[in-house]
C-alpha positions as CSV (number, residue, x, y, z in Angstrom):
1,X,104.9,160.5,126.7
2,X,105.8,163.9,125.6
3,X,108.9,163.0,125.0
4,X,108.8,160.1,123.5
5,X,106.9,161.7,120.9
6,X,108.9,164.6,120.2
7,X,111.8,161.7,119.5
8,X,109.8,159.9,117.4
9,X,108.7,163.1,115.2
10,X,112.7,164.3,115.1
11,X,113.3,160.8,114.2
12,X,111.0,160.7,111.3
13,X,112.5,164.2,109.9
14,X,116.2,163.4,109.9
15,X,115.4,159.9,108.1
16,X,113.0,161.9,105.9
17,X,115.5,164.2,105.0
18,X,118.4,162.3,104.4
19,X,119.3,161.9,100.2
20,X,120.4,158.3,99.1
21,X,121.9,156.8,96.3
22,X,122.9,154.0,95.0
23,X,125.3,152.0,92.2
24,X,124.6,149.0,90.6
25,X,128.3,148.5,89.1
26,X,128.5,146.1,85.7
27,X,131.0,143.1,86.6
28,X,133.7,143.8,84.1
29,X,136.7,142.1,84.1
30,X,139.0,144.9,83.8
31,X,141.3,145.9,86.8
32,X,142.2,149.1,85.2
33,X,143.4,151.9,87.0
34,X,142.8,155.7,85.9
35,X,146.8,157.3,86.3
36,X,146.8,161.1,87.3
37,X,148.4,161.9,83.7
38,X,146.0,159.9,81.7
39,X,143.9,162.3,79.6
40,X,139.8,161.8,79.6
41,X,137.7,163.2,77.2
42,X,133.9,163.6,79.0
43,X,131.3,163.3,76.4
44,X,127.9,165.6,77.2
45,X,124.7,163.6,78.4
46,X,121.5,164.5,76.5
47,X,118.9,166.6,78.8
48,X,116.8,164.6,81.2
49,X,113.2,164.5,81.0
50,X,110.4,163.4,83.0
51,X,107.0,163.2,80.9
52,X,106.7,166.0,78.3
53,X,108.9,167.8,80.7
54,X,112.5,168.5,79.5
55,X,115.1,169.6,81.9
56,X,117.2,172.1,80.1
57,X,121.1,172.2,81.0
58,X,120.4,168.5,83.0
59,X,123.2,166.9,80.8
60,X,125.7,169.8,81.6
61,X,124.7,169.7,85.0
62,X,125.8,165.7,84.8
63,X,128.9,166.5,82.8
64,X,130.2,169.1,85.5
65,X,129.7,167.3,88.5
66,X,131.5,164.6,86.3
67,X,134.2,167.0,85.6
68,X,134.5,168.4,89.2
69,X,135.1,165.1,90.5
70,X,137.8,163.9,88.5
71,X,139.4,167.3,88.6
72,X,140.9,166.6,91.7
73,X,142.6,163.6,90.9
74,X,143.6,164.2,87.2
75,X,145.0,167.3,85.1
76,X,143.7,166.5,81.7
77,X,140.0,166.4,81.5
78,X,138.5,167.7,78.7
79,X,134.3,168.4,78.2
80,X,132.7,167.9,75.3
81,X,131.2,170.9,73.6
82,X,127.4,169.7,72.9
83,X,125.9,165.8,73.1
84,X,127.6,163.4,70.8
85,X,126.7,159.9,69.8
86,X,128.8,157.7,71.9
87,X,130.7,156.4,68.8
88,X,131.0,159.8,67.9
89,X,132.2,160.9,70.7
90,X,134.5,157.6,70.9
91,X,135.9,158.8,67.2
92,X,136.4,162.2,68.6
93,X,138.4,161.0,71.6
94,X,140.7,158.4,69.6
95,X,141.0,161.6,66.9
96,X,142.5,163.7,69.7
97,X,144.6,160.8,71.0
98,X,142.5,160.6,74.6
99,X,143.1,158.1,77.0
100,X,139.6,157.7,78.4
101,X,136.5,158.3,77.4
102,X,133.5,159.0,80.0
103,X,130.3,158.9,78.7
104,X,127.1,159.6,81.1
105,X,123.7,159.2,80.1
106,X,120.8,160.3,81.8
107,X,117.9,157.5,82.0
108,X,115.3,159.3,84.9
109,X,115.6,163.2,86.3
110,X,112.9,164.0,88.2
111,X,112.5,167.5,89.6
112,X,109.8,167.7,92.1
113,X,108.4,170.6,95.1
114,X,109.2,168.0,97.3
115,X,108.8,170.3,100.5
116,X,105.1,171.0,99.6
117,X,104.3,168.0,97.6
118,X,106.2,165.3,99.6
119,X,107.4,163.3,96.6
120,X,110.9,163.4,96.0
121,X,113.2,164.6,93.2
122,X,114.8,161.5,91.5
123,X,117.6,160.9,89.3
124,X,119.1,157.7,87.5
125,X,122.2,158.0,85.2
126,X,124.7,155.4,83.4
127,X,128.2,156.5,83.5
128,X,130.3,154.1,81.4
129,X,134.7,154.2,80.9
130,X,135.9,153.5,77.7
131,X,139.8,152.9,77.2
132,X,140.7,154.2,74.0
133,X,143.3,152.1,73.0
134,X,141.4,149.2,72.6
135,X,137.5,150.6,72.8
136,X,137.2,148.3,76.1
137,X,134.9,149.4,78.6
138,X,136.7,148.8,81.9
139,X,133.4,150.6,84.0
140,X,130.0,151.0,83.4
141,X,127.6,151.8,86.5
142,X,123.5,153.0,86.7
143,X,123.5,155.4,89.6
144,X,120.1,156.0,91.0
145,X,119.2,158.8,93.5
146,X,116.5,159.9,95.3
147,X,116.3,163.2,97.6
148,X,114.4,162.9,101.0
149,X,110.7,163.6,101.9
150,X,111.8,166.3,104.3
151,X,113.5,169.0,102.5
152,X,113.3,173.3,103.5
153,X,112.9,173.9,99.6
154,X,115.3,174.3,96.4
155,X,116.8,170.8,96.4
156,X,117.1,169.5,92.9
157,X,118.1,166.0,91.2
158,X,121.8,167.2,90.4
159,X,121.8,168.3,94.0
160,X,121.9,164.1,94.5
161,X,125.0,163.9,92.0
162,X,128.3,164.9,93.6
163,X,128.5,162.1,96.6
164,X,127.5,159.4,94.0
165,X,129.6,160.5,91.1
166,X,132.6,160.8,93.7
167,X,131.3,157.3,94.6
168,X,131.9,155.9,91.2
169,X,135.6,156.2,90.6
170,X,136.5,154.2,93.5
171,X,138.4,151.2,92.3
172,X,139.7,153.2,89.2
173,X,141.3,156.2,90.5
């Protein structure tokens, strides 16, 4: 009996702590694929906020874990210097004769003491792709995420990012 209840308790702890995330991918009808050489220009996501609470350096945090994911399939990424509009970031990008432009938006950030509290840190961002040549979209995706119950302290919401964003450029890399 014991036992059985120590299982159950370690049970409850590794599916508490566990992150998730998920993407709900636009149906586009572009089969585009991102080459190595192409050159992406990665626009700056306004900071998150939750309530009258503004997260500071959230949109850089977006735009890096961005960055660091395509950095290891492309050579020519380039990050935006501050939050543009996304048709002044578009201008900018067809200005500088870009391939790509990636622009992420943060919809929900959520930073929470979820290891006293027990309610966890949440995120939800919209990456979209725009080709440049034509201002087509060829990906647009919301990504939500949600840390676990179960945490031992100093998780955040960009600490959900990296799997996800690395997530998001299958089928176009």
């Amino acid at each position: 009996m014991k036992k059985s209840l120590f299982y159950i308790s370690f049970l409850f702890m590794v599916v508490g702590c566990a992150d998730s995330h998920n993407l709900q991918v636009s149906e586009l009808t572009s089969n585009v694929k991102v080459l190595s050489t192409d050159s992406i220009y990665i626009a700056v996501s306004e900071n998150g906020q939750y309530g009258s609470k503004n997260y500071i350096g959230s949109g850089d945090m977006l735009t890096q874990s961005i960055k660091a994911s395509l950095m290891t399939k492309l050579d020519n990424v380039v990050v935006a210097k501050e939050h543009q509009t996304y048709s002044e970031a578009l201008n900018y990008a067809k200005q500088n004769k870009f391939d790509y432009l990636v622009y992420p938006t943060i919809l929900h950030w959520e930073d929470r003491a979820t290891e006293w509290s027990g309610i966890p840190d949440k995120l939800q961002v919209k990456i979209s792709v725009t080709r440049i040549s034509d201002s087509t979209i060829i990906k647009s995706a919301v990504i939500n995420g949600k840390s676990g119950i179960f945490t031992f302290g100093g998780d955040h919401p960009q600490d959900l990012l990296p799997e996800a964003v690395n997530d998001y450029w299958q089928g176009i890399l």
